[in-house]
C-alpha positions in Angstrom: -19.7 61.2 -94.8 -16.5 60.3 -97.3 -13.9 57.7 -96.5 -11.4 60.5 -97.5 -11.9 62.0 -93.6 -8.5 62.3 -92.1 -7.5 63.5 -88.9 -4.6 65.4 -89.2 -0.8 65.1 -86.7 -1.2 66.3 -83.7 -5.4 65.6 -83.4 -6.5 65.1 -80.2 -8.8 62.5 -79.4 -10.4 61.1 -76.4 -12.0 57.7 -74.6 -15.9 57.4 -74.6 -15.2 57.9 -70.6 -13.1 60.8 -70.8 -10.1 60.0 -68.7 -7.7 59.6 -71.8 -6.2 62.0 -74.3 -4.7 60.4 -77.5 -2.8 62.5 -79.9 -2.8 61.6 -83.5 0.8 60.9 -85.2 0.8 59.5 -88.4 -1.5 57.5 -90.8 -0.4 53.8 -90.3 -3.0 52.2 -93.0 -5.3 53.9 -95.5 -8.2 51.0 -95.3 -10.5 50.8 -98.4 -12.8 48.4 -96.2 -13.8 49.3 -92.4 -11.4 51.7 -91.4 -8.4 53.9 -91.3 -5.3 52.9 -88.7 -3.7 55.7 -87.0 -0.7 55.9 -84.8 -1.6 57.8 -81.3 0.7 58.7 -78.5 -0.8 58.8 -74.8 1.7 60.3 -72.9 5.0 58.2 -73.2 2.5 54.9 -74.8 2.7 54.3 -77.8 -0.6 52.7 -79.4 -2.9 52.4 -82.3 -6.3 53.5 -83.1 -8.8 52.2 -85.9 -11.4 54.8 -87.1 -14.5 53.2 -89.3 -15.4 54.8 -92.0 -19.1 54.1 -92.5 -21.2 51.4 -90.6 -23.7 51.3 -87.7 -22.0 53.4 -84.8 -24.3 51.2 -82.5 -23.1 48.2 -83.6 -19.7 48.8 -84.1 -19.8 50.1 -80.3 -21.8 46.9 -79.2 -19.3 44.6 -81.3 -16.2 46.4 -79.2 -17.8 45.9 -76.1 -17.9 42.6 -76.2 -14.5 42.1 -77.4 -13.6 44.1 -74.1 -15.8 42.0 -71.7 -14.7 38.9 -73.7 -11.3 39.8 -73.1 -8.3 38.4 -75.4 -7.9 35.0 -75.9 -4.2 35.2 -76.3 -1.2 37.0 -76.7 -1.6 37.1 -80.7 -4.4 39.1 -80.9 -4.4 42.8 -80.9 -7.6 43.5 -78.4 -9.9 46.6 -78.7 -8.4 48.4 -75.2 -10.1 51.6 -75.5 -13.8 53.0 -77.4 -13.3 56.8 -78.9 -15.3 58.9 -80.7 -14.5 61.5 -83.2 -17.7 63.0 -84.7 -20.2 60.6 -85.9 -17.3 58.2 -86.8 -16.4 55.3 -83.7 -13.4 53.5 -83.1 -11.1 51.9 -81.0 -7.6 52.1 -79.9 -5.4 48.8 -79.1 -1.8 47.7 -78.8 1.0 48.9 -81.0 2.3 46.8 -83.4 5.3 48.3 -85.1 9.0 48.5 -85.6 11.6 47.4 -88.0 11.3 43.7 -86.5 7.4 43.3 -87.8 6.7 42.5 -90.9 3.1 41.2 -92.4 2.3 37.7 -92.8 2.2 37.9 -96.8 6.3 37.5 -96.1 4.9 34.1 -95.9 3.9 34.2 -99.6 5.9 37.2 -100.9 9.6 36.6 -99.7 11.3 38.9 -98.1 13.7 41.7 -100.0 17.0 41.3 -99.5 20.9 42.6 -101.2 22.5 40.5 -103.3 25.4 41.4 -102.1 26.2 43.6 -105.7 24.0 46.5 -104.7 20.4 44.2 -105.7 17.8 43.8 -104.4 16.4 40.1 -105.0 13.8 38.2 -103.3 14.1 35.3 -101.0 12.1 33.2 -99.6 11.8 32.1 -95.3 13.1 28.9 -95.3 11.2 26.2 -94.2 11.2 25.5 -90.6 10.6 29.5 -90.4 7.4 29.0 -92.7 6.3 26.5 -90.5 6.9 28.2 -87.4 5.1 30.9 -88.4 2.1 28.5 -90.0 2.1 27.2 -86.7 1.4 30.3 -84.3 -0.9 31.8 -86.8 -3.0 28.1 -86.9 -3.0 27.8 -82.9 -4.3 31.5 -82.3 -7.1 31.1 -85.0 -8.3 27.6 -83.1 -8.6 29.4 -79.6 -11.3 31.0 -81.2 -12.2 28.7 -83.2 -12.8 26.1 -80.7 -14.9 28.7 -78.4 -17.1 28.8 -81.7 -15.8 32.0 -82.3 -15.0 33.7 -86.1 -12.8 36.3 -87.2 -13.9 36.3 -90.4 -11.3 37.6 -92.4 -8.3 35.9 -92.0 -5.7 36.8 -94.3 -1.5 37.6 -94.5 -2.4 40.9 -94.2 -4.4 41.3 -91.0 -1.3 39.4 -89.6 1.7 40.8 -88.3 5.0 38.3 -87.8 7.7 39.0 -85.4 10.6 38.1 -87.2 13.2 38.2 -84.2 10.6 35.4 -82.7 8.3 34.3 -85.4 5.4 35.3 -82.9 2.2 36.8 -84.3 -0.1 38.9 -83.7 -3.4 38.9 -85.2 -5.4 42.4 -86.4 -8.5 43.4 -87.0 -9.9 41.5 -84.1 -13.1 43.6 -83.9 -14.5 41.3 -86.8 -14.9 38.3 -84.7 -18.2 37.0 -83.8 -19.7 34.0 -81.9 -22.3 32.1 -83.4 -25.5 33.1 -84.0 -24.3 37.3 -83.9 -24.1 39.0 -87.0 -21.5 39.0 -88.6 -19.7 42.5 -89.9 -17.3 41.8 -92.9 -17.6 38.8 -95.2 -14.2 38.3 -96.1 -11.6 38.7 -98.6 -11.6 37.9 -102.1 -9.9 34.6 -102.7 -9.8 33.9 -99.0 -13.3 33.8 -98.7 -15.4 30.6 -98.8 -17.3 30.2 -102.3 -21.0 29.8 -100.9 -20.1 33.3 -98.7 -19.2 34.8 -101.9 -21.9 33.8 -103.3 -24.2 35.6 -100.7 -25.8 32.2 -100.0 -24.8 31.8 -96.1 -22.8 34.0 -93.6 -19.7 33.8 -92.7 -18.5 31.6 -89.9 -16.2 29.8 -88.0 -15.9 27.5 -91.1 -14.5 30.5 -93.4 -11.8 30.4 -91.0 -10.7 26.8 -91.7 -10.9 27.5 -95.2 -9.3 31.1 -95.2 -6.3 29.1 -92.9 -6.1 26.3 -96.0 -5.8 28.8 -98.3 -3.1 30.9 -96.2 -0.7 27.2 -95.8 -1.2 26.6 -99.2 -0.1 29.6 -100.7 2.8 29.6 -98.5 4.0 26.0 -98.9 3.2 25.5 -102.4 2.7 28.6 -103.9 -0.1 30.4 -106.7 -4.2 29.2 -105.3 -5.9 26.2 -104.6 -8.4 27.0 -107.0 -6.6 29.0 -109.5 -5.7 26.9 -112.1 -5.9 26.8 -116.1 -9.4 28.3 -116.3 -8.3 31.3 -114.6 -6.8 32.3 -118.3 -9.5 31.2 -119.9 -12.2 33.9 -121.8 -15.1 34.6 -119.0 -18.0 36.4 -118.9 -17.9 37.1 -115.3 -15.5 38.8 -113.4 -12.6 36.1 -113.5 -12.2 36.1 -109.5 -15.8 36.0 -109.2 -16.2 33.0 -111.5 -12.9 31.4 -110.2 -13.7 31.7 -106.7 -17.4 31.7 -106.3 -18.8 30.4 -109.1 -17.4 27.8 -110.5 -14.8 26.7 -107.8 -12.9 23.8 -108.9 -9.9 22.7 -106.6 -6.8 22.5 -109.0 -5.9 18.8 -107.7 -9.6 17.7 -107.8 -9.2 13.4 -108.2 -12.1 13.2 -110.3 -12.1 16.7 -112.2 -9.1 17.6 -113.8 -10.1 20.6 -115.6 -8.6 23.2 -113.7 -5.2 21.6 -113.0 -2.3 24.0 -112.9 -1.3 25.5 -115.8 2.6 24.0 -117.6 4.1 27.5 -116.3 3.0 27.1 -112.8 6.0 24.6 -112.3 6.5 25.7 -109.0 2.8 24.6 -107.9 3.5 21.0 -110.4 6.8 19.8 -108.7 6.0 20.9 -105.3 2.9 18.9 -104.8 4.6 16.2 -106.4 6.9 15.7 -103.4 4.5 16.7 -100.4 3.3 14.0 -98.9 -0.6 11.9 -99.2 -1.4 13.3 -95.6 -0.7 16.6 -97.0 -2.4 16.4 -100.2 -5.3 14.6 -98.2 -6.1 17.2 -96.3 -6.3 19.9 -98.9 -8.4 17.6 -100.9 -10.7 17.8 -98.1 -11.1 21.3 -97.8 -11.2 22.3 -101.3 -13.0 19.2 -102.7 -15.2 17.5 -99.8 -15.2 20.9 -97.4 -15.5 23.4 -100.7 -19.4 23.5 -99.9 -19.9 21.7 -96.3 -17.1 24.2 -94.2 -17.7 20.4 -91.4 -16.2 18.7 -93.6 -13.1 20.9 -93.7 -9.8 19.9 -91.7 -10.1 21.7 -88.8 -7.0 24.4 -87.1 -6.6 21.2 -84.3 -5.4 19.5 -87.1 -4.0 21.4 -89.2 -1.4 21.9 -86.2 -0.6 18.1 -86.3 -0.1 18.4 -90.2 2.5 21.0 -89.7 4.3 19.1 -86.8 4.7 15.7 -89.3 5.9 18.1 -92.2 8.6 19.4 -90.4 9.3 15.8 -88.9 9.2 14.3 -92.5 11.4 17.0 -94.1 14.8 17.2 -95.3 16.6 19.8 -97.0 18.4 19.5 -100.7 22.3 21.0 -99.4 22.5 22.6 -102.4 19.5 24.7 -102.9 17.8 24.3 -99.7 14.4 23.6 -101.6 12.3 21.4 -98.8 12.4 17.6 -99.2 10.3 14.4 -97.7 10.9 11.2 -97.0 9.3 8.7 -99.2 9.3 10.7 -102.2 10.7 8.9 -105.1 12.4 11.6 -106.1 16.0 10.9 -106.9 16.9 14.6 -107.9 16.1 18.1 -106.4 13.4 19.5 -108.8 14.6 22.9 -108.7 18.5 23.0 -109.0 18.9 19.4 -109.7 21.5 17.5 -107.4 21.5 14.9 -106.2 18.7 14.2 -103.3 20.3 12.4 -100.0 17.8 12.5 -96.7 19.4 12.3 -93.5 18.8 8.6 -92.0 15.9 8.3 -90.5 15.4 5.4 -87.5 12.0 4.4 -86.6 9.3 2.0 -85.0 7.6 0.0 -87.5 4.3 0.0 -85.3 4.4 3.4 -83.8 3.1 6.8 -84.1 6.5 7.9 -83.0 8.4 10.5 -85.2 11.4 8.6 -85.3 14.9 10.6 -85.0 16.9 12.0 -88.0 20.4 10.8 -87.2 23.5 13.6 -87.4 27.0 13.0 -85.4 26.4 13.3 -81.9 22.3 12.6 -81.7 20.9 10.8 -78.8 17.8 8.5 -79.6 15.2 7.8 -76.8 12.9 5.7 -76.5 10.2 8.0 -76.1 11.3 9.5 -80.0 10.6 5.9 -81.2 8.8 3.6 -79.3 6.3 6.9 -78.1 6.4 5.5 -74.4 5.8 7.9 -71.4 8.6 7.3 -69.9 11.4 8.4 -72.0 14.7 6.6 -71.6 18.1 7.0 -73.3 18.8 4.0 -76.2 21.7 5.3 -78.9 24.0 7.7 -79.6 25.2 8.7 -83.1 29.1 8.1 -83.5 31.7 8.0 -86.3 33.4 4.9 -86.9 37.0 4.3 -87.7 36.0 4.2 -91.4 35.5 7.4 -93.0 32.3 9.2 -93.1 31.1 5.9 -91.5 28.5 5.8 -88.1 27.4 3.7 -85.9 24.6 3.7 -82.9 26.7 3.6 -79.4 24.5 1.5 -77.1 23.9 3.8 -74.2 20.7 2.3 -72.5 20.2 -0.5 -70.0 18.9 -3.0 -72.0 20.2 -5.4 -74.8 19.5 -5.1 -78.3 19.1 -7.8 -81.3 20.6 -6.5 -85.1 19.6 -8.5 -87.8 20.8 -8.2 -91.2 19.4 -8.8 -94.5 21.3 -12.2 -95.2 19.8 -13.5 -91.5 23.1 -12.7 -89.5 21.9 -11.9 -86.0 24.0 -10.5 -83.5 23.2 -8.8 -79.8 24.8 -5.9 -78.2 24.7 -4.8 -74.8 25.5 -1.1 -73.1 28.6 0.4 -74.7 28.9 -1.8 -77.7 28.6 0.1 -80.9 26.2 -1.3 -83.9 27.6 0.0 -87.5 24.6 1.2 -89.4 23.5 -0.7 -92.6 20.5 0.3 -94.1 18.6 -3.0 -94.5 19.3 -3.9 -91.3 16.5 -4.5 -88.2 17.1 -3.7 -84.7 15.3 -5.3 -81.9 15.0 -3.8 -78.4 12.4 -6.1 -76.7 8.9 -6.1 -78.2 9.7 -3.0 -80.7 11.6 -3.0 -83.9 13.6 -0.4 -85.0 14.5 0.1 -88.8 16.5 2.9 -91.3 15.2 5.0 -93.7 16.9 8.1 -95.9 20.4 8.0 -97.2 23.4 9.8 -95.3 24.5 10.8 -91.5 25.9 14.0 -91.5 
């Protein structure tokens, strides 16, 4: 048996019970791993159909089976709806995921293609929120699974399809996962897969997951590897992804070990994580330094969720090049086209989790978005002043509130009264304190 088995248009093909008919259109993928993907018609339904190559028909069947009884976790993941049979070769046939509107996950890291407008095509890349919508959907999928103790095993941007009308995902190759203690049938991908699984030393689990998903959000938010740095050029008598990746793994922001930091040309990877923020940083350190070799100690999808949520609360956008921004980075210029860096003002609750609001002309701040109590009440409104490109906070809540500014003026304000924003001032509504951060209202 040869993985250059083809069925040709127009094959028929049937369910292990009989009672369906599937008729081969075209080759969708060409797999050099499990299996070929083919596009089948069933009557007027459209769907897809996975062939293995090679393998244990047994379990490959058993493995399907209890996907079906298992039954899909959620909407992202493409589920095994039908066993065939086509000689000695098994396979499955699930949902459809086509069209001009889905693209794979690697858009993430790749860009996507577009016309410059002179006939060119140049690359682009999602801007931010999209990169973290899509970060998002992919990370909550994988911890259903995840949290059942359940693997895929090869997560990657290319067992993931994005809806780009949505951002919605759906998730491939589902026939890989495994609960604990089953065996498990792929390993992984090369530079997505844990070292020690590389290395043959344990199997794969729902721990390569964690690290597979690090490896996906940093790829995609910073750009280049987490562990391909200066070495990777260096001479080698291994195979260099072998030796970078398995055998001498060396996270490329290590605090103690900086022999495999980025290399000079890698600016995009040096100025990036020079803005991120410590939580961010923090948690990649964990993965790729404490979590490299103990896949517990890795931050886990549940988190990695709540990561995402504070990025795109902390960020701001440079107007001129739309390159993302944080607050607190001491930044003063926008490190890739250079102008001038001016964050939104930013109000917040000294002593709260709360994200705070991002103040633009016309934004209503609630209590709930500062203070973080349950019940959410209506406190400011974002208005211009007679002064131009001046604002102030319109007091549209119940209760009075106490501005102090830096040179101890003090001065309270009641519903309808409007309180000119200065940046070093401190607001008091009863026990909380509100104060500014950032640079402009827009």
């Amino acid at each position: 048996m040869t993985n250059k088995f083809r069925l040709k248009p127009g094959s028929r093909v049937f369910s292990d019970d009989g009672r369906r008919e599937f008729i081969v259109d075209t080759l969708i993928h060409e797999g050099s791993g499990q299996g070929d993907i083919y596009k089948v018609h069933a009557g007027r339904e459209t769907y897809a159909m996975k062939l293995y190559h090679t393998g244990d028909p047994l379990m490959h069947r058993r493995q399907i089976g209890n996907l079906q009884k298992r039954g899909r976790a959620s909407a992202a993941f493409v589920h095994p709806l039908f066993t065939v049979k086509v000689g000695e070769r098994i396979g499955y046939v699930m949902e459809y995921v086509g069209g001009d509107h889905f693209t794979s996950a690697s858009v993430l890291f790749n860009g996507i293609r577009k016309n410059d407008g002179n006939g060119n095509q140049v690359r682009m890349e999602l801007p931010f929120h999209q990169k973290l919508e899509i970060l998002y959907n992919i990370v909550e999928a994988i911890m259903i699974l995840y949290e059942a103790d359940i693997a895929l095993m090869d997560v990657k941007f290319d067992n993931i399809m994005v809806n780009m009308n949505d951002l919605t995902v759906k998730i491939l190759d589902t026939d890989t996962a495994v609960g604990r203690g089953s065996k498990p049938i792929v390993r992984g991908t090369v530079g997505f897969m844990e070292p020690r699984v590389m290395r043959g030393e344990i199997l794969p689990s729902k721990y390569s997951d964690a690290y597979a998903l690090a490896v996906m959000i940093w790829m995609t938010l910073i750009s280049g590897h987490p562990l391909r740095g200066k070495k990777y050029d260096e001479p080698c008598n291994n195979d260099i992804d072998t030796y970078t990746f398995a055998i001498n793994p060396i996270y490329v922001y290590h605090r103690k070990d900086a022999s495999n930091r980025p290399p000079e040309t890698d600016k995009r990877v040096i100025e990036r994580m020079k803005v991120y923020p410590k939580y961010f940083a923090d948690a990649m350190h964990r993965t790729f330094v404490d979590g490299l070799f103990d896949g517990s100690k890795r931050v886990e999808p549940r988190e990695w969720l709540d990561i995402l949520t504070q990025l795109y609360e902390d960020h701001f956008i440079c107007k001129q090049c739309g390159e993302e921004q944080f607050f607190g980075t001491s930044a003063k210029n926008c490190h890739v086209c250079g102008a001038e860096l001016s964050p939104p003002i930013k109000i917040f609750c000294e002593k709260s989790q709360a994200p705070g609001v991002r103040l633009f002309n016309g934004t209503e701040v609630w209590t709930g978005e500062v203070f973080g109590d349950q019940n959410s009440a209506p406190l400011f409104r974002v208005v211009p002043l007679e002064h131009e490109n001046k604002y102030g906070l319109l007091c549209i809540g119940h209760q009075s509130v106490t501005v102090k500014l830096q040179n101890g003026l003090e001065k309270e304000l009641f519903r309808n009264d409007v309180l000119p924003i200065f940046m070093d001032a401190t607001i008091t509504v009863g026990k909380h304190i509100l104060k500014f951060l950032g640079g402009r209202v827009s």
